[in-house]
N, C-alpha and C positions, 0 to 999 in steps of 0.2 A: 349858400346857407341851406343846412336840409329842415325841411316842415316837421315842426315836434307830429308826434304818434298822437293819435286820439283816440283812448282806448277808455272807453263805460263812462261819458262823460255823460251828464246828466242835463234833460233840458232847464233850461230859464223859463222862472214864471208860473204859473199858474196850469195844471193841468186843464186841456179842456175838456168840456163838460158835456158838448151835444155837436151838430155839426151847421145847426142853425147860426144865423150872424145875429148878435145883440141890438140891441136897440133901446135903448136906453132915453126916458121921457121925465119931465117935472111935472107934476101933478099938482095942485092947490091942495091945502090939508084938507078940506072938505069934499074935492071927486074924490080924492086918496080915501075919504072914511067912508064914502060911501058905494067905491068899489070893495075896498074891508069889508063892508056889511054882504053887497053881494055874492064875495065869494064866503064868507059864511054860510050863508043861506044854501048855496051850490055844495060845498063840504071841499072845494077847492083851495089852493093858494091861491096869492095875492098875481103871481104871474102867469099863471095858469088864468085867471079873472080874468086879466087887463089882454089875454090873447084873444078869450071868448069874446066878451064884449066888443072886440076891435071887430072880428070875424061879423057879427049881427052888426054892426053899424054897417059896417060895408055893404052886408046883403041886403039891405034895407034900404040903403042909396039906391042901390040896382033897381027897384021896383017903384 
């Protein structure tokens, strides 16, 4: 049996976005508001927030 043609077929799902791997976390409503507030403050997003804050917890281990 011959293999059908596969001609302009379109991928499945979701284009992707960046080339970074997600990570994906549950927060309590309250760190949740009170990273909201910080990235406020910063004039950042909410995931853009929760990268910085990770980055300073880390380096602050280190010392």
């Amino acid at each position: 049996m011959a293999k059908s043609i596969k001609v302009n077929q379109k991928k499945r799902g979701r284009p992707a976005t960046g080339r970074d791997p997600v990570s994906a976390v549950r927060l309590p409503v309250d760190l949740t508001a009170d990273v909201d507030t910080w990235a406020e403050s910063k004039e950042v997003s909410r995931s853009e927030a929760i990268r910085r804050l990770v980055e300073i917890g880390l380096k602050a281990r280190g010392k």
